[in-house]
C-alpha positions, 0 to 999 in steps of 0.5 A: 703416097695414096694417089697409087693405091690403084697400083695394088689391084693392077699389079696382082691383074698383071703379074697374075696374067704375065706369069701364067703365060710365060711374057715378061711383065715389062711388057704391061708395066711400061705402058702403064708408067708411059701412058699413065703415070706420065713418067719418063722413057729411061725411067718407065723402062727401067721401072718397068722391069724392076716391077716385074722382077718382084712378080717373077721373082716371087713366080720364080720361087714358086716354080722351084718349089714345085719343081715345074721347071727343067734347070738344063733348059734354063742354064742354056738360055741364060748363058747366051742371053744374059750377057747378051741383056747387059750389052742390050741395056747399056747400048739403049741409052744411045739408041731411038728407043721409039723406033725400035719399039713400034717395029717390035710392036708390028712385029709381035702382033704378027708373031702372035698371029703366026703362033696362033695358027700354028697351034690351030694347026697341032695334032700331035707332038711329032714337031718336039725336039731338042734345041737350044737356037743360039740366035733366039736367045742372042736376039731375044737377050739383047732386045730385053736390054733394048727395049725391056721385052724379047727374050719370053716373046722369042723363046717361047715357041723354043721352050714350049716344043722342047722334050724337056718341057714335061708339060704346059706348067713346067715349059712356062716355069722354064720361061719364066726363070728365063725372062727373070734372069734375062731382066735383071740383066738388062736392068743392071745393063741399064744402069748408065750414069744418065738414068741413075741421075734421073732415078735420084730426081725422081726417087719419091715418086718411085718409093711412092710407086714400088710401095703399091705395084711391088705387093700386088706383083707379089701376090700375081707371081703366086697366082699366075704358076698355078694357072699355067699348071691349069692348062690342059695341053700345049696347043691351048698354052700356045693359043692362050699365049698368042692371045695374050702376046696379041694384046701385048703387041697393041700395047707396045705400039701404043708405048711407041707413040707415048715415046718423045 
């Protein structure tokens, strides 16, 4: 049980990271139980969002009571996007999840780069609107039950521009019951016959884990909300966010080829 101790330290690093940029933290765990722990695929993804569901659900509660969040928002994404998570998850069992994984890794690599330059070039709010597109939160769903991450990284621009984002704070505490919600979607979505066989294989390894990870997520999940609260404006939350989207994208091609 103590050989995981390390898990503690690295949970608050990463919770308190993903939170404060509004990205899922799937996108941190997984590798780290790929690459590190050695664990298995279905069950790194699937931990992997489990993990960062105790991180966000404490980032969660904290937003709600400092009402940094806009609930319509919210409610908009989530209806298209959760469903989309479920049918995302449950499909993932069949699909090559190592292909899908290195184009999205190629993909938010440049995504970041593009969010970055747009935020270098913002002078004013004049690009604010009041959208909700369909298709970002149809694909950004169904990508987080693929491959555990999509729904923060593709929304994110979205949520940030949106009139109902009052500030930097609250466009990440909208983001961040986002991606909560959408992951535990597609981690119910995940839930096929096959890894619920793997999950009882491997159960005493897993309580060994979620007994570090799990408080050290907690501890990040209040953390991370207050440094987004911290952020002077919306063009340094996108270059702090492409910043961080940018690493992620490095990690998940790394994740890609850990993938057998």
């Amino acid at each position: 049980m103590f050989q995981h101790w390390f898990l503690l330290p690295v949970g608050v690093a990463i919770s308190t990271l993903v939170m404060s940029a509004g990205v899922s933290g799937a996108t941190l765990w997984v590798p780290v139980y790929l690459l590190w722990l050695k664990l298995e695929a279905p069950v790194a993804f699937w931990l992997g969002l489990l993990t960062m569901l105790f991180g966000f659900g404490s980032g969660v509660t904290r937003n709600f009571r400092d009402g940094t969040f806009d609930g319509v928002l919210v409610r908009r994404y989530l209806l298209v996007a959760v469903p989309a998570a479920l049918v995302g998850g449950w499909v993932s069992g069949s699909v090559n999840q190592a292909l899908l994984v290195a184009l999205f890794g190629a993909f938010l690599i440049v995504y970041a780069i593009v969010i970055g330059g747009r935020a270098l070039g913002m002078r004013s709010d004049s690009d604010r609107h009041d959208r909700v597109p369909v298709s970002i939160a149809l694909t950004g769903g169904a990508l987080t039950g693929l491959i555990s991450i999509g729904i923060g990284i593709l929304a994110m621009p979205s949520v940030v521009g949106h009139r109902a984002s009052r500030s930097p704070g609250a466009a990440i505490g909208s983001l961040v019951m986002i991606i909560f919600f959408t992951s535990l979607a597609a981690a119910i979505g995940r839930m096929r016959p096959s890894l619920i066989s793997e999950l009882r294989r491997d159960s005493t390894q897993i309580i060994a884990i979620a007994i570090w990870a799990v408080p050290g997520v907690i501890v990040g999940g209040q953390i991370g909300p207050r440094i987004a609260q911290m952020l002077p404006s919306e063009r340094h939350a996108r270059l702090y966010c492409s910043a961080i989207l940018l690493v992620v994208g490095v990690l998940t091609l790394v994740r890609a080829a850990a993938i057998r």
